[in-house]
N, C-alpha and C positions, 0 to 999 in steps of 0.2 A: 637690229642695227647697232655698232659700234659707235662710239665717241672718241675722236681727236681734240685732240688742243697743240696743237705743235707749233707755238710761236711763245716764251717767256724766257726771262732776264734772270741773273741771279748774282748774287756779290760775291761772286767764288775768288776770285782778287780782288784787288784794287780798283781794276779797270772796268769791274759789273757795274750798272748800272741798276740790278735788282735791290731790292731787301733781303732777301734771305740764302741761305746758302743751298749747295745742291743737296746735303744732304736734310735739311730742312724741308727745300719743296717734295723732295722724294715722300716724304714722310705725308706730308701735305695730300699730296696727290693718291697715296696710300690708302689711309685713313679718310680723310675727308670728300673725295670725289668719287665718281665711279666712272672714270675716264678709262680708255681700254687701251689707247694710246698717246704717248707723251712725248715732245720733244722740248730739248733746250737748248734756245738758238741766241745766247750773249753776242754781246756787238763786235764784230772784227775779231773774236776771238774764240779758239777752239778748246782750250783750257779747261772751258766748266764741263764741254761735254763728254772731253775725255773724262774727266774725273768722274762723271754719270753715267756713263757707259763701264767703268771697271765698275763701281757700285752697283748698279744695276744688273750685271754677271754675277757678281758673288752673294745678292741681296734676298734672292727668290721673290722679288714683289709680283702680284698678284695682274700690274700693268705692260704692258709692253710698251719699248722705248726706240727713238729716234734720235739719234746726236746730230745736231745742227751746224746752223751760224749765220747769224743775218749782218751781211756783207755789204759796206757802205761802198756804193759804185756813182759813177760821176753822175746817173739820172735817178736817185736813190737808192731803197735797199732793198734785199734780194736773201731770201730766205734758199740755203741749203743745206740737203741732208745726206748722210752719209747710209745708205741703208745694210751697206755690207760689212759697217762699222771699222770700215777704212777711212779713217776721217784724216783730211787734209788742211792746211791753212793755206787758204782763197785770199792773195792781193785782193787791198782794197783801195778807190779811188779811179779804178782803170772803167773805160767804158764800160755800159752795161752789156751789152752782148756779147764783149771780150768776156766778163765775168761768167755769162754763165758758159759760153764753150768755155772756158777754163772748167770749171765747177764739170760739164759731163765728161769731160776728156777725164778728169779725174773719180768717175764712176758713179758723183752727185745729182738728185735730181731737184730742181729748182722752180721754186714758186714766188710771185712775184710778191713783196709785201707792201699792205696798201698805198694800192696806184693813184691816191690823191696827194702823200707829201713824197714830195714835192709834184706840185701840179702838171709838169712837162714829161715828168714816168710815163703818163699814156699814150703820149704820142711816139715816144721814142720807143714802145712796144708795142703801141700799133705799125712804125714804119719797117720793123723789125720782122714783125708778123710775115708781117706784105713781101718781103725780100726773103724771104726761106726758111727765118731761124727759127728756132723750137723753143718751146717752155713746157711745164709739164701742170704748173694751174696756177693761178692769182687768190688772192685774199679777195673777197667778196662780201665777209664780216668780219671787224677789227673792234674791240668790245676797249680799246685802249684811247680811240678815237671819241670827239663830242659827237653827239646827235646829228648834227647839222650835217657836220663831214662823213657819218654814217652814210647818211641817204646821198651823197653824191659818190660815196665807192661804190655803192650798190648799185646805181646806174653806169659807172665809169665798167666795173666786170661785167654785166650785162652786154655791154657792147663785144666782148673779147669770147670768141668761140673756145674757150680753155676751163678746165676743171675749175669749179669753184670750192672755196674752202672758206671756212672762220676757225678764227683764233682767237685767244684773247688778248694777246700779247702782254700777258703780266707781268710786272714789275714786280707786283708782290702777290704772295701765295694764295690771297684773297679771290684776285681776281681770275687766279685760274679755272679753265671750265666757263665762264663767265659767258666765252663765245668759244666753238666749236665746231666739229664734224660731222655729221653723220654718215657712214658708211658702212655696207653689208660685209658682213663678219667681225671677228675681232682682234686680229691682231694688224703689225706694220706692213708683213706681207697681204693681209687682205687690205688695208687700207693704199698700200702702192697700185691693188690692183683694181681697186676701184677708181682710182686718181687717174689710172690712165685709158678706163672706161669712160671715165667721167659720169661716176656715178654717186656722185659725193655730194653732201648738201650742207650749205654752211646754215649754222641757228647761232642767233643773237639772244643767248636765254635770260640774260640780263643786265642793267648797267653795276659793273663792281663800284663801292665804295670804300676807298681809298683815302685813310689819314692823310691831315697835312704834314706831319714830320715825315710821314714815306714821302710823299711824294715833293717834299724837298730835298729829301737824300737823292731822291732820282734825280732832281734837276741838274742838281751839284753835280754829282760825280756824271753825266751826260755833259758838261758843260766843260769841268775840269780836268777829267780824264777820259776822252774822246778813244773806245779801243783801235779805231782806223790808226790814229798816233805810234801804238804799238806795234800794231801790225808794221808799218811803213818801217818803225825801227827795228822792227824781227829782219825785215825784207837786207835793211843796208848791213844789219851785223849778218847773216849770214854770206851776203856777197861778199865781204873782207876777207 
């Protein structure tokens, strides 16, 4: 069985809300894990993962890679990937099911990331569900979450007939791996095609510990520099 983590942050600009940069995590995930597949999915911004994606071609790492972006939409956030490394910048703030028919019409496929913040995610993909639309799988372990809010995503995806997945959603390089995938084979192509077998198994392998100075940097610049912000102003300078 392979290992995924395809949910973490990185301060490849300004507007990251990670610690460390992409060619840092690369290194990270290199050396220190034995993860077989990786994505980096920064907030409303496609940025890091271009920049991960040229790296990643020229790098010969030993992992195979995913470029992301987890897109803040009016009922949360919405993790998508580019598989064919035609990566796009996905409006954010527009309803969720506008986002992700936007995200497929643009060749993306899209997983829901955890369906408890904001508490009302579920329902507006459960009534979604119900009325025709598609998704391709939900977070089920979130290793970025407390305890508590653990055990109620894991009953919240339970409910949802859709691929289940964990991640860890790292901030920092620490907690990468932390929560995970498992699926048969090893690369993005066998991990797409287990995703939409549904045959993928999220593991919670353990809680990361995370300094207080990271995890004040994240608050900050989450606080301060919001990448939806960016996006919305990418959106008006190119309409001019």
């Amino acid at each position: 069985m392979g290992k995924a983590d395809l949910h973490a942050h990185t301060r490849h600009d300004a507007w990251g809300d990670g610690n460390q940069t992409v060619e840092e995590i690369f290194r990270h995930v290199e050396e220190e894990t034995d993860l077989d597949v990786f994505a980096i999915t920064d907030h409303d911004s496609t940025d890091a993962a271009r920049a991960a994606l040229a790296l990643h071609r020229g790098g010969g790492y030993r992992f195979d890679f995913l470029p992301g972006v987890e897109v803040t939409n009016q009922a949360g956030h919405l993790l998508c990937y580019f598989p064919q490394g035609e990566i796009v910048d996905i409006p954010s703030l527009r309803p969720f099911w506008w986002t992700v028919r936007y995200a497929h019409a643009h060749g993306a496929i899209c997983i829901v990331a955890h369906p408890v913040y904001p508490p009302w995610l579920a329902g507006t993909l459960r009534r979604g569900l119900a009325a025709g639309e598609r998704i391709e799988g939900i977070e089920a372990v979130n290793a970025g979450i407390p305890t508590k809010a653990q055990g109620r995503l894991h009953a919240v995806a339970a409910h949802f007939d859709l691929s289940k997945v964990g991640n860890s959603d790292a901030h920092h390089e620490v907690a990468i791996g932390a929560a995970h995938t498992l699926f048969p084979g090893r690369t993005a192509g066998d991990f797409l095609e287990a995703l939409r077998a549904g045959q993928t198994e999220p593991v919670l392998a353990h809680r990361p510990a995370i300094d207080a100075a990271s995890r004040r940097f994240t608050t900050r610049r989450s606080m301060t520099r919001p990448g939806w912000v960016r996006n919305l102003w990418r959106e008006v300078r190119v309409s001019r």
